[in-house]
C-alpha positions as a Markdown table, in Angstrom:
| # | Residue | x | y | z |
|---|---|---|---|---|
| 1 | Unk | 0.0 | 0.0 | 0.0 |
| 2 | Unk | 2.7 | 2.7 | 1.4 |
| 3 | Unk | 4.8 | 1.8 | -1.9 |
| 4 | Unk | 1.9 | 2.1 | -4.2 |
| 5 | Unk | 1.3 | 5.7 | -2.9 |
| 6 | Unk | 5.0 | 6.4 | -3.3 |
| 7 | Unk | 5.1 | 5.5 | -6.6 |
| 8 | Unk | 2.2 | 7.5 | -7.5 |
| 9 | Unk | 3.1 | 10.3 | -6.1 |
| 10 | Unk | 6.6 | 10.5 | -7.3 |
| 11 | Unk | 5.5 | 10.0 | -11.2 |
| 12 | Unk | 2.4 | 12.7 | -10.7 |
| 13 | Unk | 5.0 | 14.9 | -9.1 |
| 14 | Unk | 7.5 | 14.3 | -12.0 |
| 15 | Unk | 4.6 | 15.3 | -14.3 |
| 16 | Unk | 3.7 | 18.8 | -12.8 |
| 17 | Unk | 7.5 | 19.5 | -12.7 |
| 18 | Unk | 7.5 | 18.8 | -16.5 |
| 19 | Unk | 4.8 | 21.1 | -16.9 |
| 20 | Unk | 6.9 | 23.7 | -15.4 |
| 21 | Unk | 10.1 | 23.0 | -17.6 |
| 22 | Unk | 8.0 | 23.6 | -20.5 |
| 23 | Unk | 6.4 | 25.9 | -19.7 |
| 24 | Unk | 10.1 | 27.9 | -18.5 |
| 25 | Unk | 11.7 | 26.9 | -22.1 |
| 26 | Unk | 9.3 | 27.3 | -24.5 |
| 27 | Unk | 7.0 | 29.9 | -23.3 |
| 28 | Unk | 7.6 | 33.4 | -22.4 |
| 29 | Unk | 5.6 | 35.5 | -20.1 |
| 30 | Unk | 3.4 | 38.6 | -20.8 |
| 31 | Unk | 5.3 | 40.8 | -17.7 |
| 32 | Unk | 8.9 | 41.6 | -19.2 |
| 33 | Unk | 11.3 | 39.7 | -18.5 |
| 34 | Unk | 14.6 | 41.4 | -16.4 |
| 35 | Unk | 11.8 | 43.8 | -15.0 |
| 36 | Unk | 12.0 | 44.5 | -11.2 |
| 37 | Unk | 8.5 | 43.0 | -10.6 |
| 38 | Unk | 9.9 | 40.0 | -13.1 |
| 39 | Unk | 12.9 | 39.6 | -11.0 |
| 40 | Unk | 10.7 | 39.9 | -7.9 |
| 41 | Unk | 8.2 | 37.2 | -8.7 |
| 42 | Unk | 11.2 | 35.0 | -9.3 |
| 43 | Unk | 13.5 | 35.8 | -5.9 |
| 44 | Unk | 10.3 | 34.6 | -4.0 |
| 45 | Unk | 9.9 | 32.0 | -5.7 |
| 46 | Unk | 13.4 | 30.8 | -4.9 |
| 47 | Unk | 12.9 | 31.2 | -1.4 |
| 48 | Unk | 10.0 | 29.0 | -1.3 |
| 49 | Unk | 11.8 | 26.5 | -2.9 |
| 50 | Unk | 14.9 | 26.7 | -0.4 |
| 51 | Unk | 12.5 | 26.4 | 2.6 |
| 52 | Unk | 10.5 | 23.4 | 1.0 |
| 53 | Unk | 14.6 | 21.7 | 0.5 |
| 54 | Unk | 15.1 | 22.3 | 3.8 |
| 55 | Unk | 11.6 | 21.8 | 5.4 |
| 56 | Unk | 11.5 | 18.3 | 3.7 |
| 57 | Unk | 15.1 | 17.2 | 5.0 |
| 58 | Unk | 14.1 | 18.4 | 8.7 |
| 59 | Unk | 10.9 | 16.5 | 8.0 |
| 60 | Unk | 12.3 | 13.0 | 7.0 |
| 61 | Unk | 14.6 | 13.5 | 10.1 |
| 62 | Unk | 11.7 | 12.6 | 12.1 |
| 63 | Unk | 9.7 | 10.2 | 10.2 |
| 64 | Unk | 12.9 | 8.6 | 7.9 |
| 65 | Unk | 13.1 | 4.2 | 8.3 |
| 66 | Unk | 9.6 | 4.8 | 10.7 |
| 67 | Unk | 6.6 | 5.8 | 8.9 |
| 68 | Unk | 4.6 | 3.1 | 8.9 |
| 69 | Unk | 6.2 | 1.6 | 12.2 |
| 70 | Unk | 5.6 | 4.3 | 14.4 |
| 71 | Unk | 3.2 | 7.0 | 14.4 |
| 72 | Unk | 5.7 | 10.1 | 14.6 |
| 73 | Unk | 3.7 | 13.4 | 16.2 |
| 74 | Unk | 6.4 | 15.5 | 16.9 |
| 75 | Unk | 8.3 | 18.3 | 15.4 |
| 76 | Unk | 7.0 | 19.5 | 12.3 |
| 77 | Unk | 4.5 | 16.5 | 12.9 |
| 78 | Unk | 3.1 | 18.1 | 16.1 |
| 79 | Unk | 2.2 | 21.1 | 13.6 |
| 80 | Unk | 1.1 | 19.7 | 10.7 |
| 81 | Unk | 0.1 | 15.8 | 9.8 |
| 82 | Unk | 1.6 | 15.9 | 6.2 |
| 83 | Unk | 4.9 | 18.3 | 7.2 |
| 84 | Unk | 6.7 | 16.8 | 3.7 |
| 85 | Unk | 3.4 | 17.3 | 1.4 |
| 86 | Unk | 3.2 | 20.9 | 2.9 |
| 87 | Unk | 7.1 | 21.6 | 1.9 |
| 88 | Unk | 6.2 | 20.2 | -1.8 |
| 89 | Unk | 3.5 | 22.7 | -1.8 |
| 90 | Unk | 5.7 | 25.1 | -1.1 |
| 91 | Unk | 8.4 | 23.9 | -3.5 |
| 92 | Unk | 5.5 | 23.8 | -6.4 |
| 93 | Unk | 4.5 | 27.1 | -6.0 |
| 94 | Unk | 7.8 | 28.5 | -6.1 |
| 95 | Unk | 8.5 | 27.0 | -9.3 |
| 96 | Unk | 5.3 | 28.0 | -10.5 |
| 97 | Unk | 6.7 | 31.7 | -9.3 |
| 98 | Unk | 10.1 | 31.2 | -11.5 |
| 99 | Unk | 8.0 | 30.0 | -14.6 |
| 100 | Unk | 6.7 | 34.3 | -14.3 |
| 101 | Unk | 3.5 | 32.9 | -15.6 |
| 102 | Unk | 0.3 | 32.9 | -13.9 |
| 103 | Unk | -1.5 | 30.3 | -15.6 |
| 104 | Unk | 1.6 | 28.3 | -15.2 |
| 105 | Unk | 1.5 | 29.0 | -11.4 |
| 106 | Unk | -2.0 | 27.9 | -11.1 |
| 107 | Unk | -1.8 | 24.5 | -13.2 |
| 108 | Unk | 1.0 | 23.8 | -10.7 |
| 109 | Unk | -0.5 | 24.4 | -8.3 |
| 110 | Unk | -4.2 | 23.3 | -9.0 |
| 111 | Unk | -2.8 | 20.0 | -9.7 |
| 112 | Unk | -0.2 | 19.8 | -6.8 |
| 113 | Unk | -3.8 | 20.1 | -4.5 |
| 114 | Unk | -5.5 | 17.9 | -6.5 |
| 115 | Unk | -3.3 | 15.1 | -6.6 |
| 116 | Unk | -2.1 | 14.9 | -3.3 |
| 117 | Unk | -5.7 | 15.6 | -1.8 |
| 118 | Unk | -6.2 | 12.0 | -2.6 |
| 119 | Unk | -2.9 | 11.1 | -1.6 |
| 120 | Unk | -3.7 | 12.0 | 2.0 |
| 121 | Unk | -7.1 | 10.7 | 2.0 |
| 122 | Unk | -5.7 | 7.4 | 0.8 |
| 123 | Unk | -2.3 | 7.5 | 3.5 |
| 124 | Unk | -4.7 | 8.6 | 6.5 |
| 125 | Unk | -7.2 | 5.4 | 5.6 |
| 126 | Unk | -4.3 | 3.4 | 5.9 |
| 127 | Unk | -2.7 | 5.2 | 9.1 |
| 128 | Unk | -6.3 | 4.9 | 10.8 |
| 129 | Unk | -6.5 | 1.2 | 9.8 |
| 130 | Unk | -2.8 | 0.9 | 11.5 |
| 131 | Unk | -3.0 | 3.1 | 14.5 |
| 132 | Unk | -6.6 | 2.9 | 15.2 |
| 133 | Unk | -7.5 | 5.5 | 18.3 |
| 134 | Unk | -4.0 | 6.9 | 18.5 |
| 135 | Unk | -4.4 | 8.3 | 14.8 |
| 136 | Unk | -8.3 | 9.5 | 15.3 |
| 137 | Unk | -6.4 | 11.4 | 18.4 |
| 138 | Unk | -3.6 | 12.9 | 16.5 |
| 139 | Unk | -6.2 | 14.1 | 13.7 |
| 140 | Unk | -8.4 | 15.7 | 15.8 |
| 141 | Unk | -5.9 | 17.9 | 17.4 |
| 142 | Unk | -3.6 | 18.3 | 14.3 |
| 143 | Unk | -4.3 | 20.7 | 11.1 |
| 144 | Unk | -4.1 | 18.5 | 8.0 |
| 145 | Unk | -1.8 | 20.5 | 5.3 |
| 146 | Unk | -1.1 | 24.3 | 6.8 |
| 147 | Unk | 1.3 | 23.9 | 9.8 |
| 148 | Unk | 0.1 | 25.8 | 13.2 |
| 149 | Unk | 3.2 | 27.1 | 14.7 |
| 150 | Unk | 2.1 | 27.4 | 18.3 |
| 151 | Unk | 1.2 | 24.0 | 18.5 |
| 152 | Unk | 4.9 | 22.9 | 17.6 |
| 153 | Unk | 7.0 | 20.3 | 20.0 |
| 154 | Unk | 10.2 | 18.7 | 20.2 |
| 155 | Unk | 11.9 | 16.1 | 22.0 |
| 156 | Unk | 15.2 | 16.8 | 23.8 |
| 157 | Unk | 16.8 | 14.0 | 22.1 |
| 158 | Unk | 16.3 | 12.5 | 18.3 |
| 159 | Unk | 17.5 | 9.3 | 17.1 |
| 160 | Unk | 17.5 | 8.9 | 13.2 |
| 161 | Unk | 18.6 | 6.8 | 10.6 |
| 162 | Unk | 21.4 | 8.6 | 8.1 |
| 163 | Unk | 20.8 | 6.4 | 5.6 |
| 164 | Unk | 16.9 | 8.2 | 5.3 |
| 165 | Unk | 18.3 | 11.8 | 5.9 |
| 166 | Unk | 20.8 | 10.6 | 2.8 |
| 167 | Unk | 18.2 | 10.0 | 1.1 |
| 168 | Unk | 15.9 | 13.0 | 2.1 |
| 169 | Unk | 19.0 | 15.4 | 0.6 |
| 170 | Unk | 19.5 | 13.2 | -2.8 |
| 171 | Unk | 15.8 | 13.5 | -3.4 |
| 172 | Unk | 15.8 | 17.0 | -2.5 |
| 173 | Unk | 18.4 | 18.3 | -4.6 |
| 174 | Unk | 15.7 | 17.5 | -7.5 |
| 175 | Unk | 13.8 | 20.2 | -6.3 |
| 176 | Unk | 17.2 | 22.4 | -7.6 |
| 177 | Unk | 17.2 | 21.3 | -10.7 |
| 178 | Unk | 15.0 | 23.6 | -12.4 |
| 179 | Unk | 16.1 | 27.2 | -11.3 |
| 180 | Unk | 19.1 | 26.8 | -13.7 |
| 181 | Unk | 17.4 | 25.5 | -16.9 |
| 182 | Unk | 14.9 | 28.6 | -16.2 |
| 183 | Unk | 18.1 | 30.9 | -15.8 |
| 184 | Unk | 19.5 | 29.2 | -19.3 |
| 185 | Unk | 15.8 | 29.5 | -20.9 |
| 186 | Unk | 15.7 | 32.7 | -19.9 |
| 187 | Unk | 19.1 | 33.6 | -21.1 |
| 188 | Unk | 18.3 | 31.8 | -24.7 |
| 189 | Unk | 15.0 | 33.8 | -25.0 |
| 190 | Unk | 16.9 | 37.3 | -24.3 |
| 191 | Unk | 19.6 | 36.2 | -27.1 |
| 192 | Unk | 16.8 | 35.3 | -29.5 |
| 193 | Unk | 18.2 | 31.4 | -29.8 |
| 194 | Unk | 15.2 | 29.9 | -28.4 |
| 195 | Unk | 12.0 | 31.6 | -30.0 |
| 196 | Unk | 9.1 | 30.9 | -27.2 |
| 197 | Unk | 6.3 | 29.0 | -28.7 |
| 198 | Unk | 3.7 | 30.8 | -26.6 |
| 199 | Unk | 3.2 | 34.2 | -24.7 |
| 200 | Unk | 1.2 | 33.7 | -21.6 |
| 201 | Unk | -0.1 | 35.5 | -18.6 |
């Protein structure tokens, strides 16, 4: 079940990224590119994506080698029930951001929430089928998707598994991937060696 949603979820992700690239290479954006409010859409956009590569490797230091043995509700867990998803979120819409296209940034978007709205539903079936009443608990008291600061709490002491938090960086440096090839797109468009395909908003 777990590896099922995995998989899913890694090839739908893989497919909204795509949509990105395109969109970055072959399209070219209404607003001017180089303009301050160009620039400025794309700065923030690079911050969201450096706090969901961050967020997600804190993340997996608290759930990596024990998701499905142990129901983990601290950290960014005692905020939030899907910490990592959250951090994607972010990471999609910053990339959405860097595209400087609006419809880009809402297809992103749209289908980051749609996909992984049934993601959730189908992981918290299986996490109330596993954990029974400790689960119902945790969901009562725990926002889904948007983190609640004040309800954040951590243990003195933290015992991971570095071959997860490895693993959490390696699968995180994809999220780094595209900021250059926009950069280069960008760069290509300006010297007239890519033409782009479409103009959008």
């Amino acid at each position: 079940m777990a590896k099922d949603i995995n998989r899913t979820r890694m090839r739908d992700t893989r497919i909204l990224i795509s949509i990105v690239l395109f969109a970055g290479l072959f399209t070219s954006p209404i607003i001017r590119e180089w303009s301050f409010a160009c620039e400025t859409v794309r700065l923030v956009g690079y911050i969201l994506l450096c706090v969901c590569v961050l967020g997600r490797i804190y993340s997996t230091t608290f759930i990596g080698g024990i998701k499905n043995e142990k129901l983990v509700t601290s950290g960014p867990y005692s905020m939030c029930r899907n910490p990592l998803y959250f951090y994607s979120m972010l990471g999609a819409t910053g990339l959405g951001l860097m595209s400087g296209q609006a419809i880009t940034l809402a297809i992103v978007l749209g289908g980051f929430l749609f996909v992984y709205a049934k993601l959730i539903k189908r992981e918290e079936a299986f996490l109330s089928e596993k954990f029974g009443n400790e689960f119902v608990i945790f969901k009562a008291g725990t926002p889904r998707l948007i983190p609640n600061i004040k309800k954040y709490t951590c243990p003195d002491e933290l015992v991971f598994k570095p071959k997860y938090l490895s693993m959490a960086v390696r699968d995180s440096i994809w999220w780094l991937v595209p900021p250059p090839l926009f950069e280069m797109a960008h760069d290509l468009h300006h010297a007239g060696i890519i033409k782009p395909l479409f103009f959008l908003l």
